[in-house]
C-alpha angles and dihedrals in degrees: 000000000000149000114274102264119250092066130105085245104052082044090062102048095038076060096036095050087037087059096047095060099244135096115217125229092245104192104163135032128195141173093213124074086197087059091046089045090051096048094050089050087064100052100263107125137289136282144189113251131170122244094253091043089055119104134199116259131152086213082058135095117187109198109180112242099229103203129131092234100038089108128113117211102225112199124213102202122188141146125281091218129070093020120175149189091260092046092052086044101052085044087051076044087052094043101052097041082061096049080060101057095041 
């Protein structure tokens, strides 16, 4: 199962599986990582989540894609004008958060 195309994410694994020389059977598409989590959880295939997207759950087995170009660009937007203390310190928050998960 898959994300729904038109998406950044289903962009990246149609190239990533491109790349890697085979076509998935792909059976079933979503929009919801919570809908393709639970369905794996009860035996019904696999799918490629992100690590945010990812959920605890004792039916579930995370394994790391190790690929060079396996890696998603987020984007903090905001005004240029009217900045303030608490805008510069949730963007240092984001960024750090994203250092982790680099």
């Amino acid at each position: 199962m898959v994300i729904r195309g038109g998406s950044a994410a289903r962009a990246q694994f149609d190239r990533l599986v491109s790349e890697a020389g085979f076509e998935p059977r792909i059976r079933f598409e979503t929009e919801s990582y919570d809908v393709a989590q639970a369905l794996v959880a009860t035996g019904y295939g696999v799918a490629l989540v992100s690590r945010m997207a990812r959920r605890r759950d004792l039916h579930l087995s995370f394994r790391p894609v190790v690929h060079r170009r396996a890696r998603r660009t987020v984007h903090a937007l905001r005004s240029d004008t009217g900045v303030t203390d608490l805008t510069l310190t949730f963007e240092r928050l984001l960024r750090s958060a994203a250092a982790d998960l680099a």
